[in-house]
N, C-alpha and C positions, 0 to 999 in steps of 0.2 A: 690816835687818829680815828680809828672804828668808834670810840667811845663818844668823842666827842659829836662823830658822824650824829649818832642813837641818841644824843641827848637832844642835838640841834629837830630831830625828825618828832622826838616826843613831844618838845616845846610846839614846834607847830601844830602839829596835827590836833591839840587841844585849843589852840587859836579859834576864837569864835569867828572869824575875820575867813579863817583856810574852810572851816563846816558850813561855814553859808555858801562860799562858793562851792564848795563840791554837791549843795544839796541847789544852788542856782544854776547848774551845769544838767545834774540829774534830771530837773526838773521841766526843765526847756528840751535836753534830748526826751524825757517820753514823750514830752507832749508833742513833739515835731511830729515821732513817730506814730504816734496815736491819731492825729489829725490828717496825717497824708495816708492813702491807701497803699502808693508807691512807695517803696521803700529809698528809692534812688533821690525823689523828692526830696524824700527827709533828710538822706547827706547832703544833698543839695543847700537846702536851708541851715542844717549846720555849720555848713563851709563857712560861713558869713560867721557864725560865733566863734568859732575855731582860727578865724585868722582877726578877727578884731576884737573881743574879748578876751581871749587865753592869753597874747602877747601882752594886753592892758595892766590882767592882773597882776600879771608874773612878775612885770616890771616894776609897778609899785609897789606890792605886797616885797618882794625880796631888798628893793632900794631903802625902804621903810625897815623891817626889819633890820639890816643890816646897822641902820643908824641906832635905832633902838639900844640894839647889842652891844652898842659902842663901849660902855665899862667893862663889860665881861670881855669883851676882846683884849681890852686893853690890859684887863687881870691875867688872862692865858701870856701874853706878852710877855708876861716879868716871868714867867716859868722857863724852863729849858725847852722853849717849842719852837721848830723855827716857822719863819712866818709865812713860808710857801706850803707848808704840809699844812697851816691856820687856814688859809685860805683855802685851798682845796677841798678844804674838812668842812669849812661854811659853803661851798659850792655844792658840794654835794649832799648836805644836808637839805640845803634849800632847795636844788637839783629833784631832789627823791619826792622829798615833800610835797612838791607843785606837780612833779608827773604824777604821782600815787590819785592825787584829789583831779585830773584830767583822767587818768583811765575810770575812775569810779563812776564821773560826771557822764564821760559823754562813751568811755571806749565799753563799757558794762552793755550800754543801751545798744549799742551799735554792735556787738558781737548777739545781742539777741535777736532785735528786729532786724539788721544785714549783714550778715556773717558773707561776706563779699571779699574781691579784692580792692573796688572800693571803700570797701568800710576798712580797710586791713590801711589802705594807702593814706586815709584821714585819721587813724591812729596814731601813726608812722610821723604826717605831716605836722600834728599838734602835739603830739612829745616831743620834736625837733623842734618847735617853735619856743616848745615851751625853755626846753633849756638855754636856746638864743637869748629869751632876754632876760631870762637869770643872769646870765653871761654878762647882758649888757648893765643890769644893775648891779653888780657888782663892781663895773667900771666905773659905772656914776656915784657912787659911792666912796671911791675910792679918790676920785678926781678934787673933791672938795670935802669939808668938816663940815661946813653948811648944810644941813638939814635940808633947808627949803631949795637950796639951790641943786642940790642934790636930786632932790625929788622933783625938780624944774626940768634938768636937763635927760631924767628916768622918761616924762611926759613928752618934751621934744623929739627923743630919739621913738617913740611910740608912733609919733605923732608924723616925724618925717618920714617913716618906713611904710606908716598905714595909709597917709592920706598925700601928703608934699613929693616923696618921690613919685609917684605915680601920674602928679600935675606935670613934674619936668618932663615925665619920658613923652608924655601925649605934647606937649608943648616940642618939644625936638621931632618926635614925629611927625607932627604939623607943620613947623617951619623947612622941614626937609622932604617933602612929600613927596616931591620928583624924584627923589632919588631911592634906591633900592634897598630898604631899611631891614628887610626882615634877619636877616642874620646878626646886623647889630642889633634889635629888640631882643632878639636870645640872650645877649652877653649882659642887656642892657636888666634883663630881669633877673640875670642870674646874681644883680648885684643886692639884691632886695629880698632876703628870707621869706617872706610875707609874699609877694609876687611867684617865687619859688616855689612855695606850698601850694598857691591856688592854682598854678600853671598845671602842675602835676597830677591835683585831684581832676580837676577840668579833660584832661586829656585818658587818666583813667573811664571817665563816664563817658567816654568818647562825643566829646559833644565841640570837636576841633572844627568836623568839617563847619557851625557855625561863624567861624572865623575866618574863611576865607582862605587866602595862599599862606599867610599869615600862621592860622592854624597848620597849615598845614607841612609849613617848617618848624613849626614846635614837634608836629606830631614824629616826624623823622626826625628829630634832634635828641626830644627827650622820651619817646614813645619805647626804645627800644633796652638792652641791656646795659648798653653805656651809660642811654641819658639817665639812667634809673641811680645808675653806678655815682657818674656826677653830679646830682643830686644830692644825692649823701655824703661824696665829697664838700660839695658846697656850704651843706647844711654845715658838716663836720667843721670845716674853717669859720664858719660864723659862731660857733661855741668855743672853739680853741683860739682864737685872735683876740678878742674881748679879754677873753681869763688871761691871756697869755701876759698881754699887756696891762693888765690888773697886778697879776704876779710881779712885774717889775717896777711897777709904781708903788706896790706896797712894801716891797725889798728895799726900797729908798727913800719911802714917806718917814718924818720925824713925828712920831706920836706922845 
């Protein structure tokens, strides 16, 4: 399993596809920091790459490989390997790979110009992101042989968490205005990875009171040890439910 882990990390990391983004990561965090005087600014303007580009790549780049790999998986197959220790061994290959090219990009730049607990919590937030939707390509992957379709439903699942979930909750919140929504909005964001990470950094840089009452039941919700604690809970079930239910569709796929 280690071995395969180490091959899967070497194959990448010489990927001309993995070196552009870890040098299009680098490149945007100095310049952020370079450009703003403030340093809070420049997380600030990262937060935007960190929750809408990291999730993008991770998803295609791992969806994409995974189909690639499709012969050599299916070569390990006929070996004595079972196929849940396979899979775990592609998770985490891919896993490593895409955090290792996220801490270079952005956590390098970010330990230099704000060595914060802000800068520590947008660390925290886009490595957890990151492995979300490794997680979740690997499901789409797994779900169909189709290539395209594959990589259709990698973009969907992108696409509902970045942009689509976010229309329904303000759409339910508008239709129910009269009524006392804020503690369902917590539950309602805790359902959304992406919402999760930016609620968190937001509430690090203390900028809740701009939100109203609103903000200011996130800030007692997730402000304190708990909400920090279930957070990571959170986060944690959004990596292990993906894999989990990957693990048994591929326990039962005929290949």
């Amino acid at each position: 399993m280690n071995k395969l882990i180490k091959y899967i990390i070497c194959d990448i990391i010489r990927n001309k596809i993995m070196l552009a983004y870890t040098g299009f990561l680098l490149a945007i965090s100095l310049s952020v920091f370079n450009l703003e005087d403030n340093s809070a600014k420049g997380i600030l303007s990262l937060l935007n790459v960190v929750l809408i580009i990291v999730p993008l790549v991770s998803i295609i780049f791992a969806t994409i490989y995974i189909y690639n790999s499709a012969e050599f998986i299916e070569l390990l197959l006929s070996q004595p390997l079972k196929r849940t220790r396979l899979l775990l061994s592609i998770f985490s290959g891919l896993a490593i790979s895409m955090v290792l090219a996220f801490l270079l990009g952005v956590g390098l730049p970010i330990l230099i110009y704000s060595p914060s607990n802000v800068g520590a919590a947008l660390i925290a937030v886009g490595t957890g992101l990151t492995l979300v939707f490794v997680s979740l390509a690997i499901l789409a992957s797994i779900l169909t042989r189709d290539k395209a379709k594959g990589i259709g439903i990698a973009i969907l699942l992108w696409f509902y968490f970045s942009l689509i979930y976010d229309g329904i909750v303000l759409f339910l919140l508008f239709q129910f205005s009269d009524y006392p929504l804020e503690k369902a909005s917590v539950v309602l964001s805790s359902l959304n990875p992406i919402d999760l990470g930016r609620i968190v950094i937001l509430l690090k840089m203390d900028v809740s009171a701009m939100m109203g009452y609103t903000g200011a039941v996130f800030k007692d919700f997730f402000g304190g040890r708990w909400g920090s604690f279930y957070s990571c809970c959170l986060l944690m079930a959004w990596i292990g439910m993906p894999l989990y239910l990957s693990v048994r569709r591929f326990n039962r796929k005929d290949l």
